[in-house]
N, C-alpha and C positions, 0 to 999 in steps of 0.2 A: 598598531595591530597589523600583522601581517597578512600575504592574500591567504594562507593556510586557514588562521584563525577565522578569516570572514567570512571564507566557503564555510567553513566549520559553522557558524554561528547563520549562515541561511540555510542549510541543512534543517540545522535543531528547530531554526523559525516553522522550515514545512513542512516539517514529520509531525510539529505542533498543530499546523494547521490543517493537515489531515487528517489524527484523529479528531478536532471539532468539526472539521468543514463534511467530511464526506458521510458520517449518519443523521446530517442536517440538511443537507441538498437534495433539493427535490423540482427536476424540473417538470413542470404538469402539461407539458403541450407537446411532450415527446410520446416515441412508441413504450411502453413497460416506465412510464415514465419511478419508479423508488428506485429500480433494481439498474437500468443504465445509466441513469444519471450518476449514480453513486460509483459505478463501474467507471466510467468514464474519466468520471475527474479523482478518483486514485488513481487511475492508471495516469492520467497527465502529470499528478503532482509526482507518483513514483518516478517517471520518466526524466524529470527536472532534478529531482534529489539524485538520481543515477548520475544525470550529467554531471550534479556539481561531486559529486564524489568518486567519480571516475576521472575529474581536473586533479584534484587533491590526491586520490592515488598515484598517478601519477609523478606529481609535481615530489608527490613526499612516501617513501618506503613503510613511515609507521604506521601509515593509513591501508596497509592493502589487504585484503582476506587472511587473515591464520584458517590453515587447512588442521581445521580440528576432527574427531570422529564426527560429529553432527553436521557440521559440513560437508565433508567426502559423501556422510550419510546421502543431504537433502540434493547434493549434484547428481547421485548416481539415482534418486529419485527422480529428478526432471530429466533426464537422458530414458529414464527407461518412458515417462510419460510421455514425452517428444515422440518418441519411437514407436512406442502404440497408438499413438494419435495420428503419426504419418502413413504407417500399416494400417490402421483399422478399415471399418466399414465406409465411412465418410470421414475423411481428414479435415474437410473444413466446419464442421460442428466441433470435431474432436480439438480442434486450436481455437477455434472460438467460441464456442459451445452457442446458446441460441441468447434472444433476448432476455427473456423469461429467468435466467439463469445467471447466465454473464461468467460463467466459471470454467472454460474451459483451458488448455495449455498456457494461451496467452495469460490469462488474467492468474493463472499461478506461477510465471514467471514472474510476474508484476510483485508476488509475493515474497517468493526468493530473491528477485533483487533487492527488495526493500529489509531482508533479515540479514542477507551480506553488510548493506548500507551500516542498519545499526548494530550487527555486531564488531564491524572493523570499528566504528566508533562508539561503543559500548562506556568507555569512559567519561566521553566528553558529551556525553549525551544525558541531562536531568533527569532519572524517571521515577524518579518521586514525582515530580513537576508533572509528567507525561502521563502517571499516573492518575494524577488528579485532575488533568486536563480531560481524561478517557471517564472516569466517573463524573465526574461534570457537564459533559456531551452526553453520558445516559441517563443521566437527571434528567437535563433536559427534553430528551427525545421523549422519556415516557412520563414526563408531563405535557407533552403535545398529545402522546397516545390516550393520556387522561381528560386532559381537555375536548380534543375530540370525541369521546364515548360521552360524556357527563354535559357539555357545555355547548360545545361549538355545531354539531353533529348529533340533533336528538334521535 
């Protein structure tokens, strides 16, 4: 196996494991503890997936963005949000938006890096597998939601 294939293959490991890990994490002794927790460690795992697929771009020309129309689309999207959010009333709500939220410029670049990620590797990526990893993680979650209302939490 070469280093291509094993960047490849911890890639697929943590795009798996954020969709299970991040609508299951829940740290209870923070501020907003559902909503930044969750924010937090996508953004971590995005950040780590970024690195290792920006080695492999890189390293290898098959791996790098095709500039397709939904692409050119979603950049000239984040260029125009960047831009309003540097302009607006308060720039730093506009990039980081507040707790409560967690969605501001930052955490939607979080998102475009993560659709460049898998759509340069669209191939090599299972999503049947990623599929049923996502329905499984919301099994899960709303039988916590059940358990708590009926069980745990009268």
């Amino acid at each position: 196996m070469n280093l291509a294939e094993k960047i490849i293959k911890y890639i697929k490991y943590l795009i798996y494991i954020l969709v299970i890990a991040v609508p299951l994490v829940y740290f209870p002794t923070i501020m907003m503890p559902f909503q930044l927790s969750k924010t937090v460690v996508f953004q971590i795992l995005t950040e780590i997936i970024f690195a290792l697929w920006l080695s492999l771009a890189i390293l290898n020309k098959e791996y790098r963005p095709k500039f397709t129309p939904i692409t050119l689309a979603l950049i000239f999207f984040m260029a125009v949000i960047f831009l309003s959010a540097i302009f607006g009333s308060d720039w730093r709500v506009s990039l980081w938006s507040d707790e409560s939220r967690s969605l501001g410029v930052i955490a939607l670049a979080h998102f475009f890096v993560l659709f460049i990620v898998a759509s340069s590797l669209k191939e090599k990526i299972d999503w049947r597998k990623l599929w049923f990893l996502s329905f499984g993680t919301a099994v899960i979650v709303s039988l916590i939601g059940i358990s708590q209302k009926f069980f745990i939490f009268p």
